[in-house]
GUPA-118706 format. One line per 2 residues: number of its first residue (from 1); their letters; for each residue y, z, x of C-alpha. Coordinates in Angstrom, 2 decimals. Each point is the difference from the previous one (the first is absolute). Layout:
N
NUM = A = Y Z X; ...
***
This chain:
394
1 = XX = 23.24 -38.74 273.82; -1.81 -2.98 -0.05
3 = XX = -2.55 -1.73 -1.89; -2.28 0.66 3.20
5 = XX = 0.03 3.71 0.33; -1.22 0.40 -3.24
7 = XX = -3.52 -1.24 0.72; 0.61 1.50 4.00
9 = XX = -1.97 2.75 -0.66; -3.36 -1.63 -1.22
11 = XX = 0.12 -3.21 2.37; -2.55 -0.94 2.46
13 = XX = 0.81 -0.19 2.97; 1.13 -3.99 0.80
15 = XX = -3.28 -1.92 1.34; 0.37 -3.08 1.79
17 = XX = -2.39 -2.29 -2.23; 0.28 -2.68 -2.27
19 = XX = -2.09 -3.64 -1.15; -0.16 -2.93 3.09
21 = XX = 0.82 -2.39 -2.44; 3.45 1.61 -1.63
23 = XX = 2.05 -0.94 2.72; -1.08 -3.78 -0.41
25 = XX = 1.00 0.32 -3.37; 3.37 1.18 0.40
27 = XX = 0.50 -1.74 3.33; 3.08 -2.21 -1.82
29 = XX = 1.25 2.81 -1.95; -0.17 3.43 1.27
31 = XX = 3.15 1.27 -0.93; 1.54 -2.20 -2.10
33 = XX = -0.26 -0.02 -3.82; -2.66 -1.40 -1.58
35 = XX = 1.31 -1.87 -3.50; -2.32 0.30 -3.45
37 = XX = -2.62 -3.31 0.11; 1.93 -0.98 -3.47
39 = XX = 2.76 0.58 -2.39; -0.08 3.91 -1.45
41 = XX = 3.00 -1.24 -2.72; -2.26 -3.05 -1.24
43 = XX = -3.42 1.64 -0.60; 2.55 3.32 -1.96
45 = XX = 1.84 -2.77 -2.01; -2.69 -2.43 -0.96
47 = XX = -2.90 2.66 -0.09; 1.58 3.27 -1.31
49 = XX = 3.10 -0.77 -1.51; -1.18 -3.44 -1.99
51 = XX = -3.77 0.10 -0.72; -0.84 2.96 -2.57
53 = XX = -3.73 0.13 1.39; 1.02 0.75 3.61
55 = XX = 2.45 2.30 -0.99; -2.21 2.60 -2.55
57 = XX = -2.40 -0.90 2.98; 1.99 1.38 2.70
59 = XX = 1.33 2.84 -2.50; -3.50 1.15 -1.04
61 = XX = -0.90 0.21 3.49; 2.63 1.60 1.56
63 = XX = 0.44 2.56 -3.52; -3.71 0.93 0.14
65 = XX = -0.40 0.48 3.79; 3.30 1.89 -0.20
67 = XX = -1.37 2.41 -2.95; -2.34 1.41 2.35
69 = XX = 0.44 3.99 1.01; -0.45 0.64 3.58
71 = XX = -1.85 2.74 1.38; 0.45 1.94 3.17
73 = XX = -3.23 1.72 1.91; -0.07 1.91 3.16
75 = XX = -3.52 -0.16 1.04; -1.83 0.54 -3.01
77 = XX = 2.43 1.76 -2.23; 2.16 -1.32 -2.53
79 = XX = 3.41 1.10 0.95; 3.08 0.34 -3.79
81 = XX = 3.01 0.02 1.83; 1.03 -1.18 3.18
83 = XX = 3.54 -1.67 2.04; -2.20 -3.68 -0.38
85 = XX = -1.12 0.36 -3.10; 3.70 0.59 -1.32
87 = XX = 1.47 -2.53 2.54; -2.91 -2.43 -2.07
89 = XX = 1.24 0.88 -3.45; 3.63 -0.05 0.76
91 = XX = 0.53 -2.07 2.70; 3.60 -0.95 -0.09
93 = XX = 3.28 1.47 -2.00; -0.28 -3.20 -2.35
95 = XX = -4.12 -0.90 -0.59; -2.34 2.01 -1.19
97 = XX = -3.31 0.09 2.08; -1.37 -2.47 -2.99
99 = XX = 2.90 -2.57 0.45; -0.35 -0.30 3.73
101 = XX = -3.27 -0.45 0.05; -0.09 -2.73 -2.87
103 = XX = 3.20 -2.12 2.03; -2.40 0.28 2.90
105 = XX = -3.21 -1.53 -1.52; 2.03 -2.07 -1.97
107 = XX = 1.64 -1.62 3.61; -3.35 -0.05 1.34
109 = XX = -1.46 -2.16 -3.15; 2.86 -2.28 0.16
111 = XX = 0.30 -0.94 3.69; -2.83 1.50 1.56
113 = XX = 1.69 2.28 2.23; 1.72 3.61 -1.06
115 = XX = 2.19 2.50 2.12; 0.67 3.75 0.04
117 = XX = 2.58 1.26 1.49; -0.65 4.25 1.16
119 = XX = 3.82 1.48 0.61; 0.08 3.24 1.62
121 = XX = 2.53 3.36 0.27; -0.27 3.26 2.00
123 = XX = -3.21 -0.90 1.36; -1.78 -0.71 -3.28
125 = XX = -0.62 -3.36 -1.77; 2.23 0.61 -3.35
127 = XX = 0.18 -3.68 -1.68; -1.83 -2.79 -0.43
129 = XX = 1.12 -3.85 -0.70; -1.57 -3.14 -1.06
131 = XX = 1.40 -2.82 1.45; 0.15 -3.55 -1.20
133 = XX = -1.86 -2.77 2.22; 2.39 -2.43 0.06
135 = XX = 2.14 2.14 2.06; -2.46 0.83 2.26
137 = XX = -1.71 -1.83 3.32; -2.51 1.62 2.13
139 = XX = 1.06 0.10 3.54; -3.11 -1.00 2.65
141 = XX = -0.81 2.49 3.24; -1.41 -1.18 2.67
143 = XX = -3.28 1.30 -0.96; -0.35 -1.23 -2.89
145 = XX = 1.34 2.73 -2.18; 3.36 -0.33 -2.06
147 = XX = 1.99 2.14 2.07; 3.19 0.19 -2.67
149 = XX = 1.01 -1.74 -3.28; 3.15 -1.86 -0.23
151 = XX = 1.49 0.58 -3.83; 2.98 -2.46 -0.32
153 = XX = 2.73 0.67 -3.34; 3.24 -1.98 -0.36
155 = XX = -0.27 -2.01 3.41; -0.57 4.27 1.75
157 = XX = -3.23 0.32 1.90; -1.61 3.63 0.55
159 = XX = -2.80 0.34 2.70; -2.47 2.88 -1.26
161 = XX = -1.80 0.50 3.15; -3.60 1.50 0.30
163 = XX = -0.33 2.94 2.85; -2.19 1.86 1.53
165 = XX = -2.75 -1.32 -2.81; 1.66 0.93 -2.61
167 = XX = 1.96 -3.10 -2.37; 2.80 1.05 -2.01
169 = XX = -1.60 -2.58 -2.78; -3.41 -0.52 -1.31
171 = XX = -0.95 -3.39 0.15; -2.44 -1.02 -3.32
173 = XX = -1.47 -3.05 -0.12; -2.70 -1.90 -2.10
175 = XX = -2.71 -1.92 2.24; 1.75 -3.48 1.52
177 = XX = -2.67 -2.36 2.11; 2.61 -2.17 1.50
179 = XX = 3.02 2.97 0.93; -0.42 2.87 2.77
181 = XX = 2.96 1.72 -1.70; 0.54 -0.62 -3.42
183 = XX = -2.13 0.08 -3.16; -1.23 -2.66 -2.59
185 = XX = 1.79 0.73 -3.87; -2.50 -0.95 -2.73
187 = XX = 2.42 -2.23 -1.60; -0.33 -2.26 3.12
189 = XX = -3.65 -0.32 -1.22; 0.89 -0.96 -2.96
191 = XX = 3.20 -2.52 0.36; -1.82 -2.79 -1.55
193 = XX = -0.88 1.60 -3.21; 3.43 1.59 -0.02
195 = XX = 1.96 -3.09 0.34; -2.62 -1.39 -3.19
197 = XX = 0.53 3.01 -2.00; 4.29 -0.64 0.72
199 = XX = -0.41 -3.54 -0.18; -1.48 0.53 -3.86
201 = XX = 2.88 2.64 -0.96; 2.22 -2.63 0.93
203 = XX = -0.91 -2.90 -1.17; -1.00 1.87 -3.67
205 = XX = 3.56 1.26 0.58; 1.67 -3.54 0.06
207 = XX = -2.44 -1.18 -2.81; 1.25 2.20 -1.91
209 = XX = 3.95 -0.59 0.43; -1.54 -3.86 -0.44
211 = XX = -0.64 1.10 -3.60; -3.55 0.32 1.17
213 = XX = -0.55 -3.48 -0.32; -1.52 -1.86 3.17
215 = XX = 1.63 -2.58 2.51; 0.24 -3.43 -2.06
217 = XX = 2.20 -3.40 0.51; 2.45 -1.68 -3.30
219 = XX = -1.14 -3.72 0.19; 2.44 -2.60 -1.21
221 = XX = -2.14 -3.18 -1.31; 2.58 -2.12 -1.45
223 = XX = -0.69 -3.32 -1.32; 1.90 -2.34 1.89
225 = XX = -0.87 1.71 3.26; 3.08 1.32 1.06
227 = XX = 0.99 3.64 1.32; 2.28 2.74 -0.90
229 = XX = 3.95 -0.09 0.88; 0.90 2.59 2.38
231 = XX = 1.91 1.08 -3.27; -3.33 -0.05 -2.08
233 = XX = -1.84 1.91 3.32; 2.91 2.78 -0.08
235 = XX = 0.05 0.60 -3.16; -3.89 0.23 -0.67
237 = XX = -0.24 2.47 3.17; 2.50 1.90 -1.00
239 = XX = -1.40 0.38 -3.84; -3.70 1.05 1.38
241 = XX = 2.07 2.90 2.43; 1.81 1.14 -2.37
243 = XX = -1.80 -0.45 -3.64; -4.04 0.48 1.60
245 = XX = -0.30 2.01 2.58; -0.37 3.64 0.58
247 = XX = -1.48 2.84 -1.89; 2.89 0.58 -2.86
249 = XX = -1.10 -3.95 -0.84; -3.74 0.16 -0.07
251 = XX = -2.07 -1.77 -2.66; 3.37 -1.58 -0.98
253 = XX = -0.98 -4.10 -0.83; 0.60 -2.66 2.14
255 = XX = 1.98 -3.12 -1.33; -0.24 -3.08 1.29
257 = XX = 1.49 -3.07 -0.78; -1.14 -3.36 -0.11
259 = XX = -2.50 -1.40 2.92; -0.16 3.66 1.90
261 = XX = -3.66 1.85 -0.13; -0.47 3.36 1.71
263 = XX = -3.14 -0.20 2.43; -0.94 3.63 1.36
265 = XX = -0.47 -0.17 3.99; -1.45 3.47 1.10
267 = XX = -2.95 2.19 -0.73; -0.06 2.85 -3.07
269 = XX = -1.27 3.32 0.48; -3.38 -0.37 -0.90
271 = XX = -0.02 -3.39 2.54; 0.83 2.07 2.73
273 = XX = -2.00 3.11 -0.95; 2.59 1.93 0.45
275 = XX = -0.88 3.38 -1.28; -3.65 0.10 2.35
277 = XX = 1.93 -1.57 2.99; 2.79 2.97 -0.27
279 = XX = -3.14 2.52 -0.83; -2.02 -1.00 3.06
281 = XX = 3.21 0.31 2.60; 0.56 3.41 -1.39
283 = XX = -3.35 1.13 0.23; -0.31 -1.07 3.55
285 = XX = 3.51 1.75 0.70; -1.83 3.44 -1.30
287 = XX = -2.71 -0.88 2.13; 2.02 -0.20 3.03
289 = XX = 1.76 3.74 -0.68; -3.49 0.89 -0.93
291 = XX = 0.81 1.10 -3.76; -2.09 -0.85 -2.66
293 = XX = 1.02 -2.93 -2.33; -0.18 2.05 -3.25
295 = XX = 1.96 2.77 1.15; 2.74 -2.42 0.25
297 = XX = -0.43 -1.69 -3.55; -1.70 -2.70 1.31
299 = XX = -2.67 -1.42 -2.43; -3.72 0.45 0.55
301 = XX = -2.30 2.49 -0.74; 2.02 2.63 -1.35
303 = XX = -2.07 2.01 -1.59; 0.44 4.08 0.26
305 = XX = -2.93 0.63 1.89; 0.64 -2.67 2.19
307 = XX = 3.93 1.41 0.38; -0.73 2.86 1.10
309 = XX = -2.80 -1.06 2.95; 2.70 -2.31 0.93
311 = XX = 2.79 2.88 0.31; -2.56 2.12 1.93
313 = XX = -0.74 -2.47 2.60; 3.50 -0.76 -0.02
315 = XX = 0.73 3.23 1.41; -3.17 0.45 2.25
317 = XX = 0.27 -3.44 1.72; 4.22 -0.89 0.01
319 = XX = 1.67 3.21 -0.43; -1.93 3.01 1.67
321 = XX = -0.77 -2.04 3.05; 4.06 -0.82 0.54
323 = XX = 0.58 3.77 -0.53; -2.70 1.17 2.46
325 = XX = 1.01 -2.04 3.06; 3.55 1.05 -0.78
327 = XX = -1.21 3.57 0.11; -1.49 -0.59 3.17
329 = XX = 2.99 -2.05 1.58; 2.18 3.08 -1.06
331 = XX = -2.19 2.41 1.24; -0.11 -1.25 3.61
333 = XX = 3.53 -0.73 -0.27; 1.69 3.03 -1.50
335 = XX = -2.58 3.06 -0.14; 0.29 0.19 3.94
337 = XX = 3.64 1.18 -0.41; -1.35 3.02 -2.64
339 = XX = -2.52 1.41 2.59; -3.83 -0.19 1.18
341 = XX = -2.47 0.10 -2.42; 1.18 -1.40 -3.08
343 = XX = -1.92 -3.25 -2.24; 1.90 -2.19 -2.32
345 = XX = -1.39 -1.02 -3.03; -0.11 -0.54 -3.84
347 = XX = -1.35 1.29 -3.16; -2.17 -2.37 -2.11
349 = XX = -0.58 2.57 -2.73; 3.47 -0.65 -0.78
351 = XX = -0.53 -3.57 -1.19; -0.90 -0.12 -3.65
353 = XX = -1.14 -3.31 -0.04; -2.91 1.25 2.13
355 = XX = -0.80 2.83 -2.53; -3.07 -1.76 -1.16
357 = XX = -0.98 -0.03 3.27; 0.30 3.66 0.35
359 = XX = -1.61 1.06 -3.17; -3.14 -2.18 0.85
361 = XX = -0.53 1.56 3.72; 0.39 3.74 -2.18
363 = XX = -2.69 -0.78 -2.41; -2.54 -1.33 2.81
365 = XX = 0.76 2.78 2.58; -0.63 2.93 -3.29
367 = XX = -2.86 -1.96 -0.77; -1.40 0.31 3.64
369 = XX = -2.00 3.06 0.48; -0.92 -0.37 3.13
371 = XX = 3.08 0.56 1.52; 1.76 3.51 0.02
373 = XX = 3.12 1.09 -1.32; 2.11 -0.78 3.42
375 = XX = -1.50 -3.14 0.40; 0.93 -1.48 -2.88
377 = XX = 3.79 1.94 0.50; -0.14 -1.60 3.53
379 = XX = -1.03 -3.63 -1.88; 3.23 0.09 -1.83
381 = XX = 1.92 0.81 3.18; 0.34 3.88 -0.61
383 = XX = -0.99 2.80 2.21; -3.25 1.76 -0.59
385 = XX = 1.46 2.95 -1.08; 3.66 -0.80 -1.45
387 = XX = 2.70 -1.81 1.34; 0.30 -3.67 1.34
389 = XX = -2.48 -1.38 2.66; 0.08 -3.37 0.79
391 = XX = 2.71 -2.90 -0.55; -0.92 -1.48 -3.70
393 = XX = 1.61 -3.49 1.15; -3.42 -0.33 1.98
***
């Protein structure tokens, strides 16, 4: 059984169609692998693995948008249990549905691109993957269209090929003005401010083993004008290694001997206003994931009032909007193997940091008299008379 029969049944038929311009664009590459515009491994190991803002960044992203219940609908009604719906919250014998789904944002955050693999048995999809993008290179049709993904391991290269309209992998990408395959990561944005914000840790790192002291030069000023031995140099080198520097021998005093004066060579701290300049490259690192500053411990205006407006538009304006076109990327991609008739979605009520929210839509729809009973049941996303109507998510 194969990939392709699963979605057999609710395939169009194939139509002969497709843009003028695609085949100009893959007129040098139709059917050979496309590689990533950039280095996957650099932007995970500079962005993720060494700089904490991109990293609770990425994880409050990818944790939040992954929190989020899914709901099932089949026209208008809700639907509790169904295949998907299972398939969604236990999607392979070793992720839950939530760990899945954060790996996939999480990929998508970090290079801009994001993969799901769909494995089927006995004529029924029964597993889903995520798969890492620096395995993976979209393969070009002729039209335009990738028309299979090559995913390389240990020098082995497996074509997944797309047939009969149906991919074996959904393809998730964030917006990229300059690539017809492959998305833009928000750390790309940001390298500038990342390679500040790194460039600070270290050099505050190696201040520190310096016994915190800035760069300075030992000036020998002898009376008769001479200069050191190579004897005098050796041993004078050799004593500020070992008897000055690093941490276990800071704020220990300097002796010097006759005609040598210490004159300091490089910029303190406060010279290089260090704390603002490390501030500012982490705020604009937030601003490139799209998470508030203060949510992140960034200084500012972190008041409680203001705290909480910022963790509500965090959600409305970074995280919902990530989990609604993945909702709607899934449901053109998967739901067609499930049957006619059936609407992806997800439930906003669930969300407690939009409770506020909730609570202040309540209080103006009771207070609304001129609307009856099932309209303001129908305003919430409820039928008139019981059970669920609409999709909350819109």
């Amino acid at each position: 059984m194969t990939f392709a029969d699963l979605f057999r049944r609710a395939a169009k038929p194939t139509e002969a169609k497709a843009s003028r311009t695609a085949s100009m664009v893959t007129l040098q590459s139709a059917g050979r692998p496309i590689w990533t515009p950039r280095d996957y491994a650099a932007l995970a190991r500079e962005g993720f693995a060494r700089n904490p803002v991109v990293y609770r960044c990425v994880r409050m992203i990818s944790e939040g948008a992954a929190s989020v219940p899914w709901l099932l609908y089949e026209g208008a009604r809700e639907l509790d249990a169904h295949p998907l719906l299972d398939l969604l919250e236990k999607p392979n014998p070793r992720q839950a549905g939530s760990e899945i789904f954060e790996c996939l944002y999480g990929h998508l955050l970090v290079s801009g691109n994001a993969y799901l693999e769909a494995v089927g048995l006995d004529g029924i999809i029964r597993e889903l993957h995520a798969l890492r993008p620096d395995r993976m290179k979209v393969v070009p049709g002729e039209d335009g269209w990738p028309k299979g993904y090559d995913y390389t391991v240990g020098g082995r290269t497996l074509r997944l090929k797309a047939e009969h309209g149906a991919p074996p992998v959904l393809h998730l990408t964030l917006f990229h003005p300059l690539n017809d395959h492959y998305g833009f990561a928000p750390i790309e944005a940001a390298q500038v401010s990342l390679d500040i914000h790194n460039a600070a840790g270290g050099w505050n790192k190696a201040l520190l083993d310096n016994a915190a002291r800035p760069s300075g030069a030992l000036i020998y000023a002898a009376g008769d004008g001479g200069n050191l031995t190579d004897e005098q140099f050796e041993r004078l080198k050799g004593e500020l290694e070992d008897g000055y520097q690093g941490a276990r021998n800071a704020g220990r005093p300097l002796l010097l001997e006759g005609g040598l004066d210490w004159k300091p060579m490089g910029l303190t701290p406060r010279d290089m206003d260090f704390i603002n300049a490390k501030n500012q490259a982490a705020r604009e690192i937030a601003l490139a994931f799209g998470v508030p500053p203060m949510l992140i411990g960034i200084p500012g205006d972190n008041t409680y009032s203001n705290y909480l407006e910022a963790n509500r538009a965090f959600w409305r304006q970074t995280v919902l909007p990530l989990v609604a076109r993945t909702a709607s990327a899934l449901g053109n991609w998967l739901v067609p193997a499930f049957g006619p008739g059936l609407r992806l979605g997800y439930d906003v009520d669930a969300i407690e940091a939009l409770s506020v929210e909730r609570e202040a839509l309540w209080r103006r729809l009771g207070r609304a008299d001129f609307l009856t009973q099932g309209e303001k049941r129908e305003a919430v996303g409820y039928a008139a008379e019981g059970g669920p109507a609409a999709d909350p998510a819109a």
